[in-house]
N, C-alpha and C positions, 0 to 999 in steps of 0.2 A: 380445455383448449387455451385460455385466457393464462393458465398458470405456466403453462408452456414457453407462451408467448414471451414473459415477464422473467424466465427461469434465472440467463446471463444476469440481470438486472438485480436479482435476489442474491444470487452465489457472490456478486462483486460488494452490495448489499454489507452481507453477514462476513465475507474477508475484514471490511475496514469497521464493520462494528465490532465486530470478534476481537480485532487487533490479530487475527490468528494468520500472523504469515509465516510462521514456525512449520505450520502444519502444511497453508499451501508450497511454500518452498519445496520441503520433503517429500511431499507427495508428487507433485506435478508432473506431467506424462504419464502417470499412471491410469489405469482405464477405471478405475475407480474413486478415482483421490475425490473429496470431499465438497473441491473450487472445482469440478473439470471443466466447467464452461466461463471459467475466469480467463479471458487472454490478457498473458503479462505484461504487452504492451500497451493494456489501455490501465492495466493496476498501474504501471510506472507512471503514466501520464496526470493520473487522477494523485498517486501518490507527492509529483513533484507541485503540481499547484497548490494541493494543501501545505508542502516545505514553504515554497514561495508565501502563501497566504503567513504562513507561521512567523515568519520573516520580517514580513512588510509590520505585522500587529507587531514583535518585539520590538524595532526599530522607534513605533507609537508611542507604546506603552513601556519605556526605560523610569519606570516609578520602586517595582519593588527586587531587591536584588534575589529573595528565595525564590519568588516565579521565573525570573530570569535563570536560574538554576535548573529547576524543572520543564522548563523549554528546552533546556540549550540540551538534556538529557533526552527528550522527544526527539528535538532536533536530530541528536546524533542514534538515533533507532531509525529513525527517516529514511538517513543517509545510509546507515547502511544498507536499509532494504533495498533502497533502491539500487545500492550496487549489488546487490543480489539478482536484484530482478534486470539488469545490464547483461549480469552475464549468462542469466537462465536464456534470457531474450539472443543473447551471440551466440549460445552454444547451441539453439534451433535452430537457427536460420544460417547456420555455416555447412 
């Protein structure tokens, strides 16, 4: 009962530890897909605050230019998920 409870919590969990939103993207709506109890409006939310958090630490930390490379490469995986998950989000709710 307890794992029931926690399931959302797990699925959103294993999305952003996984990194795997190749796979939630593709799947999603599907009655089987892998996230199904990931709603993408609250992955976009949790996605933009760690962009912001990503942000505010590079703004900090302007010490080494290769990490600032590897950010800015983050960064821009970020951004597009999240315009992914913009339009998976428009394309339901229209």
């Amino acid at each position: 009962m307890l794992q029931l409870a926690f399931i959302d919590l797990r699925q959103l969990l294993d999305l952003f530890i996984q990194w795997d939103w190749s796979t939630y993207l593709a799947d999603y709506g599907q009655p089987n897909c892998k996230y199904l109890r990931v709603n993408p409006v609250t992955a976009l939310t949790l996605l933009e605050k760690i962009s912001r958090e990503m942000k505010d630490t590079s703004r900090k930390n302007n010490m080494f230019a290769q990490f600032r490379k590897n950010e800015r490469d983050k960064q821009k995986l970020i951004d597009t998920v999240a315009k992914q998950l913009r339009g998976l989000i428009s394309s339901h709710h229209s």
